[in-house]
Backbone bond lengths (Angstrom), bond angles and torsions (degrees), N, CA, C in turn:
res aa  C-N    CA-C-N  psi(-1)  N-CA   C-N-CA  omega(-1)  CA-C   N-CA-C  phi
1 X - - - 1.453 - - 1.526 108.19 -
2 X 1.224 112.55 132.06 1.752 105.80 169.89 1.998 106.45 -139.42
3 X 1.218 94.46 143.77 1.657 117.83 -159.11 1.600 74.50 -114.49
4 X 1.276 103.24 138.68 1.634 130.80 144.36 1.760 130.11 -100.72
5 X 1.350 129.98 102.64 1.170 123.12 -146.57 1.829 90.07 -101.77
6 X 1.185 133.86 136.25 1.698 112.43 -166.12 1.775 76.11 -135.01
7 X 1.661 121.85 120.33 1.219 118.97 173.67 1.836 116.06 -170.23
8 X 1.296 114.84 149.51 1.362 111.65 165.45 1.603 112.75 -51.94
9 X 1.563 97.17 135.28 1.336 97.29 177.49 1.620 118.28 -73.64
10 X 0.962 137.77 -12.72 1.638 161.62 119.32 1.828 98.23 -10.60
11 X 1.268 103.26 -32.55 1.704 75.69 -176.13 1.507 100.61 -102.85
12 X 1.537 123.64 -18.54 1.563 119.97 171.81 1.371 108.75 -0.64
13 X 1.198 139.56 136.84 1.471 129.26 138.47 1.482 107.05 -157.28
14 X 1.819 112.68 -165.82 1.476 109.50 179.27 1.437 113.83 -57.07
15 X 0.957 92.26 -66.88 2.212 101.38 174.23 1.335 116.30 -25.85
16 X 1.228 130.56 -32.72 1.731 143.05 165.43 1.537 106.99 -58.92
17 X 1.773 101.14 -55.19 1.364 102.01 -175.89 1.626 115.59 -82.90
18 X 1.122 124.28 -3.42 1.514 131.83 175.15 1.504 103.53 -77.68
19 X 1.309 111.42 -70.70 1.255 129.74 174.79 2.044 108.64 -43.43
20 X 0.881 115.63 -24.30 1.754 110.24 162.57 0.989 119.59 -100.53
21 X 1.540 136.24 -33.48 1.154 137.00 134.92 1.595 130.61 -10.76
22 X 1.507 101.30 -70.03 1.989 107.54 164.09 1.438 116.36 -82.15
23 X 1.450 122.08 30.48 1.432 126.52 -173.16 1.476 91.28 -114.76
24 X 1.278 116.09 -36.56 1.688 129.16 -159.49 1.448 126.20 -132.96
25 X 1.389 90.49 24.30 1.718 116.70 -168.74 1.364 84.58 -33.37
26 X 1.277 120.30 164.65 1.651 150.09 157.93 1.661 96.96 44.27
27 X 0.885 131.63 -1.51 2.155 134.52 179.07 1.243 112.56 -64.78
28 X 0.965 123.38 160.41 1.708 113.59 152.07 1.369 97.54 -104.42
29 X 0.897 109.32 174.33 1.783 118.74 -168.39 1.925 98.93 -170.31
30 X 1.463 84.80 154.92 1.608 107.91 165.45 1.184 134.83 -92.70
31 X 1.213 141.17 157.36 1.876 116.55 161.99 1.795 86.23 -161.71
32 X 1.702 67.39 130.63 1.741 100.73 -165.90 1.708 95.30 -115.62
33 X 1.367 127.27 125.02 1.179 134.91 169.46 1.550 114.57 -127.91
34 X 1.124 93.25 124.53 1.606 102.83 174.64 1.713 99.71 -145.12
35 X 1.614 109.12 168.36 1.199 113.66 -176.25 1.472 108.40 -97.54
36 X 1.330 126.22 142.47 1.175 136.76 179.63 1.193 128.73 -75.21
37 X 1.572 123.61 123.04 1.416 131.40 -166.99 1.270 104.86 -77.31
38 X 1.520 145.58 86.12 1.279 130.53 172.33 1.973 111.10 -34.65
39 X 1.591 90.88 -42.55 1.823 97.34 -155.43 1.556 112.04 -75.91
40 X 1.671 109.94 -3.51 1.438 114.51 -179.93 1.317 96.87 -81.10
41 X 1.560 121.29 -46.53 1.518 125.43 179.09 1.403 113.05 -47.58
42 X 1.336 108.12 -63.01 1.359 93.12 -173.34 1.916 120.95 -76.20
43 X 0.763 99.30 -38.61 2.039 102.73 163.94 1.710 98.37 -59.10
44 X 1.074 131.82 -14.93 2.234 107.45 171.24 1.738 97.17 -66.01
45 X 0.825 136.70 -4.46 1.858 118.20 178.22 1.382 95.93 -130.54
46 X 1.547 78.49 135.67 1.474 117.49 -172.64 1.228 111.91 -50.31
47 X 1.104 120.44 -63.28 1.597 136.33 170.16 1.746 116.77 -48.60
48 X 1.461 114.68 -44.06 1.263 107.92 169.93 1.538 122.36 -86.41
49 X 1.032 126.34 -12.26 0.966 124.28 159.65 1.243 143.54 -53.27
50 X 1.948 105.39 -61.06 1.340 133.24 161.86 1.954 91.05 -61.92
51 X 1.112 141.87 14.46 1.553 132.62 176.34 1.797 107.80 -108.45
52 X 1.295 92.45 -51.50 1.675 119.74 150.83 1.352 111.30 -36.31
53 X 1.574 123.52 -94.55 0.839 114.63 175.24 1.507 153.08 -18.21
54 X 1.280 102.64 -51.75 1.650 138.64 169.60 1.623 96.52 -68.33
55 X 1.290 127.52 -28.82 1.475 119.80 -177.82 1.381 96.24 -76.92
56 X 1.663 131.59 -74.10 1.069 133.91 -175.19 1.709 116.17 -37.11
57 X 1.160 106.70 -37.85 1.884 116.13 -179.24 1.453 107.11 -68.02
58 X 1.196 123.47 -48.38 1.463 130.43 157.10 1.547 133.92 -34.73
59 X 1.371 96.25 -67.37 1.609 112.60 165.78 1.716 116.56 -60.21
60 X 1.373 111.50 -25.49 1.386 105.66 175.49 1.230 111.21 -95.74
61 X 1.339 133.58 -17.31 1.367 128.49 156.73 1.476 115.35 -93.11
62 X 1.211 121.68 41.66 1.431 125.03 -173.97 1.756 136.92 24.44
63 X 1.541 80.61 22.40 1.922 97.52 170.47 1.337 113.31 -72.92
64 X 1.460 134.67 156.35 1.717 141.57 -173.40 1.330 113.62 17.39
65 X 1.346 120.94 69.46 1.510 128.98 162.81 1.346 117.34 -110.82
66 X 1.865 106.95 102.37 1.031 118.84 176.44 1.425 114.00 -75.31
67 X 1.635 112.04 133.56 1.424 113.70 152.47 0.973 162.55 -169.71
68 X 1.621 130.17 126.82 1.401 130.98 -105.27 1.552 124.97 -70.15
69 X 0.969 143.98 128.31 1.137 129.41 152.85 1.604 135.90 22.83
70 X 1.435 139.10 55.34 1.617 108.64 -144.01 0.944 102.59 -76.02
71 X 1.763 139.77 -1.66 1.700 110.39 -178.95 1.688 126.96 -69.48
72 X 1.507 82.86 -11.73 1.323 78.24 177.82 1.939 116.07 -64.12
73 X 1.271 111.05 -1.00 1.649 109.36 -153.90 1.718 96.22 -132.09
74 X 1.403 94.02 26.79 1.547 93.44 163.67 1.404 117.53 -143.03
């Protein structure tokens, strides 16, 4: 059986570790932590990526840069 736990490390606590504990009573088990690449997620599709991409190429040649209004943010 394998559980994927996806969370701020800020919320870690006992209740995390209780809760895997009665998931895997008597098991041995692993726990693999690493930090999560938002930017790998979104670059795996083809389409968002090459959408991505074309954003970053834009913004660095200062093509379609919207920007907003600031009165609204004062």
């Amino acid at each position: 059986m394998q559980t994927i736990y996806q969370l701020n490390a800020d919320e870690l606590d006992a209740n995390l570790l209780e809760s895997i504990r009665a998931q895997f009573r008597h098991k041995e088990i692993e726990i693999i932590v690493m930090e999560r690449d938002e930017t790998e997620y979104l670059l795996s599709s083809p389409a968002n990526r090459e959408k991505l991409l074309r954003a970053v190429a834009d913004v660095e040649a200062g093509r379609n840069i919207v920007t907003p209004d600031q009165e609204q943010f004062q």
